[in-house]
MARVEXDREN-872059 format. One record per residue (C-alpha): residue number from 1; residue in one letter; x, y, z. Coordinates in Angstrom, 2 decimals. Example, Ala and Ser with C-alpha at 12.3 -4.5 7.8 and 13.67 -1.06 7.14 Angstrom:
<recs>
<1,a,<12.30,-4.50,7.80>>,
<2,s,<13.67,-1.06,7.14>>,
</recs>
This chain:
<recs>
<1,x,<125.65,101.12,128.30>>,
<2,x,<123.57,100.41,124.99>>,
<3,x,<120.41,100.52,124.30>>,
<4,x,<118.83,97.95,122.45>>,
<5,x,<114.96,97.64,123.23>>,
<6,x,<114.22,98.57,119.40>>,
<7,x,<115.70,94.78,118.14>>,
<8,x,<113.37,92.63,120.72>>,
<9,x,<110.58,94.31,119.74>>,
<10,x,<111.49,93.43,116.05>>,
<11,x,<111.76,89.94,117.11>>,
<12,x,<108.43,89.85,119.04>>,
<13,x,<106.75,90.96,115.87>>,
<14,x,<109.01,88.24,113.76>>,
<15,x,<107.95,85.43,116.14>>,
<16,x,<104.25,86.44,115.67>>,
<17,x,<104.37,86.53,111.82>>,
<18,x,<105.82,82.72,111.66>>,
<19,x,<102.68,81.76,112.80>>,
<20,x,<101.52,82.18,109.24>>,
<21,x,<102.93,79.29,108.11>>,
<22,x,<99.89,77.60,110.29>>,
<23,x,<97.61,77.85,107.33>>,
<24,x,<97.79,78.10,103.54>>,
<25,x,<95.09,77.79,100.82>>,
<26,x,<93.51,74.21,100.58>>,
<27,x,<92.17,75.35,96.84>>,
<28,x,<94.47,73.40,94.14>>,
<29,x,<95.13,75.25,91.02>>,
<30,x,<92.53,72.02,88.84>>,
<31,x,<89.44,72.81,91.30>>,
<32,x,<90.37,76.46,90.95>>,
<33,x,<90.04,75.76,86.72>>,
<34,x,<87.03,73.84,87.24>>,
<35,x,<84.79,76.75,89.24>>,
<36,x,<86.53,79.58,86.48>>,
<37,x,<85.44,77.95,83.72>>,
<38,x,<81.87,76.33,84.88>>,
<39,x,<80.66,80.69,86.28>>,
<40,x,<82.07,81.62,82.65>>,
<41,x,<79.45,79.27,81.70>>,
<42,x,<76.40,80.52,83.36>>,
<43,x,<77.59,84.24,83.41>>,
<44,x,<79.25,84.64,79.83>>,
<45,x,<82.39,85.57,78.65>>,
<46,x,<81.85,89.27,79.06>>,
<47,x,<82.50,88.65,82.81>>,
<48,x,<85.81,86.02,82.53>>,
<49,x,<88.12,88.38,83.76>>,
<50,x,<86.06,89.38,86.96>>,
<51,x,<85.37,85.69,87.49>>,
<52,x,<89.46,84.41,86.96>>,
<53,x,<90.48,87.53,89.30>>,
<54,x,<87.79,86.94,91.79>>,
<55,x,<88.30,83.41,92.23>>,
<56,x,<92.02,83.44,92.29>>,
<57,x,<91.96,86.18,95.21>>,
<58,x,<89.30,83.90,97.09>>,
<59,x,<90.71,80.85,96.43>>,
<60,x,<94.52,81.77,97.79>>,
<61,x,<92.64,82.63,101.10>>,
<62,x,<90.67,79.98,101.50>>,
<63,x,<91.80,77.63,104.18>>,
<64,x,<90.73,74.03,105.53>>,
<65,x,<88.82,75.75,108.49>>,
<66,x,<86.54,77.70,106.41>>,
<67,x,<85.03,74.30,106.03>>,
<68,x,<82.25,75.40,103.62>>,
<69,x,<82.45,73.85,99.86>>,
<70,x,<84.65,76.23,97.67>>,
<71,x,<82.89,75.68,94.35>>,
<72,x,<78.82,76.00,96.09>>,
<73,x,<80.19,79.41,97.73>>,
<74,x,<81.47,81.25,94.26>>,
<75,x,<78.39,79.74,92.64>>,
<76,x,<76.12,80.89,94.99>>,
<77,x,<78.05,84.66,95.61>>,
<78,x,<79.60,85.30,92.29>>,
<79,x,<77.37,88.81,91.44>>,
<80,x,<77.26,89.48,87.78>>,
<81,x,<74.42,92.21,87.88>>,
<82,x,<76.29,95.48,88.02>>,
<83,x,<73.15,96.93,90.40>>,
<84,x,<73.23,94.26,92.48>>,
<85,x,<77.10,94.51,92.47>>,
<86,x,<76.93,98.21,93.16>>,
<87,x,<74.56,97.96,96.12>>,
<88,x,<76.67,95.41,98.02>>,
<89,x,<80.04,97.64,97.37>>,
<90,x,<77.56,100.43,98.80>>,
<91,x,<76.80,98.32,101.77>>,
<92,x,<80.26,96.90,102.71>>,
<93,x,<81.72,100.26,102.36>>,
<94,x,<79.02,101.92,104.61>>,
<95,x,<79.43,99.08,107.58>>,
<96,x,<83.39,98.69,107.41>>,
<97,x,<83.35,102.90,107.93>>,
<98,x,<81.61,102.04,111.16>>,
<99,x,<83.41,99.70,112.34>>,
<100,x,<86.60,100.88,111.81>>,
<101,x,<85.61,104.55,112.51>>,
<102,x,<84.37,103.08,115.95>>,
<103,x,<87.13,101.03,116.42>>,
<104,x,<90.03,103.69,116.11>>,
<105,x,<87.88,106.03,118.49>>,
<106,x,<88.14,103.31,120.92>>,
<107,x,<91.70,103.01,120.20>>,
<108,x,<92.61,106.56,120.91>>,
<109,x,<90.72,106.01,123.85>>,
<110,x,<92.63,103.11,125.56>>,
<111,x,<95.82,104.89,124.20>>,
<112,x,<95.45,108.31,125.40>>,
<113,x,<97.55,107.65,128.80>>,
<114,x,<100.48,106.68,126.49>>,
<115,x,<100.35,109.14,123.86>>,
<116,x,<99.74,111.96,125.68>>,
<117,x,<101.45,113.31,128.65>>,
<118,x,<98.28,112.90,130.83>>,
<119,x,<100.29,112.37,133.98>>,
<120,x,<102.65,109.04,135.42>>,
<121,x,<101.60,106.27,133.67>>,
<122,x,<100.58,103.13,135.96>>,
<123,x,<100.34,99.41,134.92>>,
<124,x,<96.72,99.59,133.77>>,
<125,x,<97.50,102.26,130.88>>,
<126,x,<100.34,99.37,129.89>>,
<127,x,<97.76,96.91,129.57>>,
<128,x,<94.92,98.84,127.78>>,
<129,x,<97.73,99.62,125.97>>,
<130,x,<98.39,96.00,124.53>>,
<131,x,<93.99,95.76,124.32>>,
<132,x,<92.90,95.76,120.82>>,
<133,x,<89.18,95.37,119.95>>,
<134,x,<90.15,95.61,115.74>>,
<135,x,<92.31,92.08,116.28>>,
<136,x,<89.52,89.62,115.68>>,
<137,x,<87.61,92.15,113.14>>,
<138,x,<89.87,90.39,110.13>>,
<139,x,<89.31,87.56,110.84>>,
<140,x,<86.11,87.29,111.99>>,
<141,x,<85.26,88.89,108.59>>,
<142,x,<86.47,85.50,106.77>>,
<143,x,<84.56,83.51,108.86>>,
<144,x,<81.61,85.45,108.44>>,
<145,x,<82.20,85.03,104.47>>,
<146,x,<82.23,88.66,103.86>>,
<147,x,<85.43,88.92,103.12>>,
<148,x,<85.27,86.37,100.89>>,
<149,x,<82.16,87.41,99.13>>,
<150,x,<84.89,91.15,98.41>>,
<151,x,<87.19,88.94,97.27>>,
<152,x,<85.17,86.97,95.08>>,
<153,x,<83.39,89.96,93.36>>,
<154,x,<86.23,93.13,93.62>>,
<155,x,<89.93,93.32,92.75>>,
<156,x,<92.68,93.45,95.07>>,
<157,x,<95.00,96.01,93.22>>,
<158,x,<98.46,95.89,93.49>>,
<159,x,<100.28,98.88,93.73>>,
<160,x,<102.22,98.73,90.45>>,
<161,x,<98.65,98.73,89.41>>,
<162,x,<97.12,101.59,91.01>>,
<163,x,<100.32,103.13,89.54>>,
<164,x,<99.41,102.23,86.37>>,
<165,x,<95.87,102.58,86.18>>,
<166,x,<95.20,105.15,88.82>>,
<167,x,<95.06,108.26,86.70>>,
<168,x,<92.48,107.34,85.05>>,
<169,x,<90.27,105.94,87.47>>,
<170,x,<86.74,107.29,88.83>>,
<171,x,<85.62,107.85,92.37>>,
<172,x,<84.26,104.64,92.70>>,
<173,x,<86.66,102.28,91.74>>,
<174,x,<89.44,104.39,94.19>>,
<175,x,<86.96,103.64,96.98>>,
<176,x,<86.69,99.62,95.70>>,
<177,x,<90.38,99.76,95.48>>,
<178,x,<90.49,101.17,98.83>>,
<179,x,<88.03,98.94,100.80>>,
<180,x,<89.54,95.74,99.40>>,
<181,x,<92.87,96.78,100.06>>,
<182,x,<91.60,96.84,103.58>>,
<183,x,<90.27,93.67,103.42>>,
<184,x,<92.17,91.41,101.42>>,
<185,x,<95.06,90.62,104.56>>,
<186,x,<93.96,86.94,106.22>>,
<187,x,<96.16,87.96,109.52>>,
<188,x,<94.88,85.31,112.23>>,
<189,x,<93.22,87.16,115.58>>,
<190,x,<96.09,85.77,117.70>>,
<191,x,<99.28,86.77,115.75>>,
<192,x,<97.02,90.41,114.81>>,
<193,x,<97.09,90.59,118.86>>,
<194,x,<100.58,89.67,119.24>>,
<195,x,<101.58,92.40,116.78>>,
<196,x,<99.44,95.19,117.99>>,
<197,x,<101.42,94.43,122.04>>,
<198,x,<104.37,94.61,119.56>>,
<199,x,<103.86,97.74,118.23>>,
<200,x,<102.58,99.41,121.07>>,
<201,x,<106.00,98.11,122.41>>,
<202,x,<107.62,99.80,120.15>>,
<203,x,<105.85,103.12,120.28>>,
<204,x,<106.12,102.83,124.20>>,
<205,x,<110.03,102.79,123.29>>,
<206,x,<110.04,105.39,120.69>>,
<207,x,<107.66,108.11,123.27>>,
<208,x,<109.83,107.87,126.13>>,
<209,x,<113.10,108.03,124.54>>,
<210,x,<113.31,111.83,125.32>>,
<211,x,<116.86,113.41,126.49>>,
<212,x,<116.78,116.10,128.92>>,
<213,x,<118.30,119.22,127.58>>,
<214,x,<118.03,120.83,131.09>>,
<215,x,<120.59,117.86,132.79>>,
<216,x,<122.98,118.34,129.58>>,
<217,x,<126.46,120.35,130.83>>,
<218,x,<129.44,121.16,128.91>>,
<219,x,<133.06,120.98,129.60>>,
<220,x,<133.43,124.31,131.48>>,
<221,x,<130.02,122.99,133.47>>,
<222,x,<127.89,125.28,131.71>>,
<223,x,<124.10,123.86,131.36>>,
<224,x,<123.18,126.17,128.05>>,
<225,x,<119.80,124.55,127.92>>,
<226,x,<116.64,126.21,130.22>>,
<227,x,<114.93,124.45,133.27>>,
<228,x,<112.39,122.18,132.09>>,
<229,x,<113.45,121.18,127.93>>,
<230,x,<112.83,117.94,127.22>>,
<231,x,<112.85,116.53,123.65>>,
<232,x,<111.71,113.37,122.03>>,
<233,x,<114.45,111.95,119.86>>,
<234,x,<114.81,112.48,117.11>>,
<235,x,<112.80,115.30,115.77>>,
<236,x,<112.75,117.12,118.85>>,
<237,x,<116.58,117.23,118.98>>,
<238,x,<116.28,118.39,114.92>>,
<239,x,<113.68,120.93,115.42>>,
<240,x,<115.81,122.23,118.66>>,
<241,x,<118.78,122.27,116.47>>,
<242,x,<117.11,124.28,113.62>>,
<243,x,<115.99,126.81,115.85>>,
<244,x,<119.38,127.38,116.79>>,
<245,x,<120.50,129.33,113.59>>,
<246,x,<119.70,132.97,114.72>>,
<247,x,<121.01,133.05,117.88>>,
<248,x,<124.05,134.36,118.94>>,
<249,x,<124.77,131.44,120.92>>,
<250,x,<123.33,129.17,118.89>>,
<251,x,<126.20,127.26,117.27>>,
<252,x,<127.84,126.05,120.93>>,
<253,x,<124.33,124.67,121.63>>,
<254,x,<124.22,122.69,118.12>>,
<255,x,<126.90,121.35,118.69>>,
<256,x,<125.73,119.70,121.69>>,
<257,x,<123.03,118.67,120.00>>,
<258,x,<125.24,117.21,117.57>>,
<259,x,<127.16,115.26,120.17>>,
<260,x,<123.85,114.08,121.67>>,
<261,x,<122.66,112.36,118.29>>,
<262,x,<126.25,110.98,117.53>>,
<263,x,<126.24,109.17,121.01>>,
<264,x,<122.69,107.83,120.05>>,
<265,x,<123.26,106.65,116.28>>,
<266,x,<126.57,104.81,117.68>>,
<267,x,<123.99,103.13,120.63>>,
<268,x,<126.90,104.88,123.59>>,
<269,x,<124.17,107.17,125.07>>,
<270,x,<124.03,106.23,128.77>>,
<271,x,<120.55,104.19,129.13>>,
<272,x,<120.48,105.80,133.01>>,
<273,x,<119.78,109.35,131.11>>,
<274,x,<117.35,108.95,128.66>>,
<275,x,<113.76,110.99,130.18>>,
<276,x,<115.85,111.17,133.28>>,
<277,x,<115.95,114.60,135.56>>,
<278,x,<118.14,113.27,138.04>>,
<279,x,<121.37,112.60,135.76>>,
<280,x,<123.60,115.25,134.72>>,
<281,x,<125.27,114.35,131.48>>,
<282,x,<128.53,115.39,128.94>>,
<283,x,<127.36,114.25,125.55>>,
<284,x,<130.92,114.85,124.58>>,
<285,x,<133.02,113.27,127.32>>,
<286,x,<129.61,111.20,128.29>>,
<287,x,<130.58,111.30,132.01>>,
<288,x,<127.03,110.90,133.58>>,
<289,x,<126.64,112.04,137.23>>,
<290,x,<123.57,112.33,139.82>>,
<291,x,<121.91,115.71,139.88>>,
<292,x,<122.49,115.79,143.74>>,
<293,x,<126.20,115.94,143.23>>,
<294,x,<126.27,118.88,141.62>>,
</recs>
């Protein structure tokens, strides 16, 4: 029997991205022109590259719900003054520490059940599992304007940029470049949602794929693993493996191992024995029988 819980979870997260194609900037590339060249105007040419950047970035994000004129809100938010433009990097920064700080404390909170081996886990830890405070932060962030007023006033690098340009950077434009790259993703609430039950799918998937070492027997019925070994694939299996290497009896056990991961990279590990303590199983002949019939 395969095992193939890893591909509909990819195509959860797949279905949840199409919803992108939902919205789309409503800011054509003449209006775009228009605003650019009439804040060169009243700020000078000294800032043109700030303003064509800043525009562009807010601009490709702007979408026909944000309902508010394009051109009155770069007029009105476009900061020129570097202390004035200084004091609202300050302020963003400080608040979006907060809230995210907060927010993955929470998190670790409502995922402690299934990271941790607290005990069984019961239907509630599932759901709290799939319960995300941080989905509607994004995008409640554009709706607010905030994002939009980052946008407008500090670049979104690229990473061929930071690449580039990196190495000679200060302090403060690494934290800019940081903060906006936190920003600058428009990911509506409801697809953010779908992706976090997607992911939490998939770590679900990942945590409780463990073999148990104790239930594995070899062809003479030898079980050459203790009572009680249970590893998470794969680095528990690798890390099992490696510490294998001094002892005497150490290369009849890797080689166990070995047949363990081939069974799993090939998908023909049994799904009845994975985090299992009632199966015995033959990675090599993979005959898989209950622990009662021993």
């Amino acid at each position: 029997m395969r095992v193939r819980g890893g591909w509909a979870i990819l195509g959860l997260l797949l279905m949840s991205l199409a919803s992108f194609a939902d919205e789309s900037s409503t800011v054509g590339s003449a209006e775009r022109d228009s605003v650019v060249k009439g804040l060169v105007e009243r700020h000078g040419a000294s800032h043109a590259v700030r303003i064509q950047r800043g525009v562009t970035q807010t601009a490709d994000r702007w979408w026909r719900s944000d309902g508010e004129d394009f051109r009155a809100f770069c007029e009105t938010h476009f900061i020129s003054d570097p202390v004035a433009l200084d004091a609202t990097f300050e302020r963003i920064q400080q608040v979006m520490e907060q809230v995210y700080g907060h927010l993955h404390e929470l998190r670790r909170e409502l995922t402690t059940p299934l990271d941790l081996d607290t005990g069984p886990i019961r239907p509630v830890d599932e759901m709290f599992g799939n319960f995300d405070l941080s989905t509607h932060v994004g995008e409640d962030l554009y709706r607010s304007k905030v994002a939009f007023l980052a946008l407008l006033n500090f670049p979104v690098h690229s990473l061929a940029e930071r690449l580039e340009a990196g190495p000679t950077w200060d302090r403060k434009t690494w934290a800019q470049s940081r903060m906006m790259g936190g920003l600058s993703p428009r990911v509506p609430a409801e697809v953010q949602q779908r992706a976090t039950q997607a992911f939490t799918a998939a770590s679900r998937y990942v945590d409780s794929y463990n073999v148990r070492m104790d239930r594995l027997v070899d062809g003479s019925g030898r079980r050459p693993f203790p009572e009680g070994l249970r590893l998470i694939t794969h680095w528990g299996l690798r890390d099992e493996l490696k510490s294998h290497y001094p002892s005497p009896e150490g290369l009849a056990r890797q080689r166990m191992i070995h047949d363990v991961m081939k069974r799993i990279v090939h998908q023909e590990i049994p799904a009845e024995v994975i985090d299992n303590p009632d199966r015995f199983w033959n990675p090599t002949s993979n005959q898989v029988w209950r622990f009662d019939d021993e």
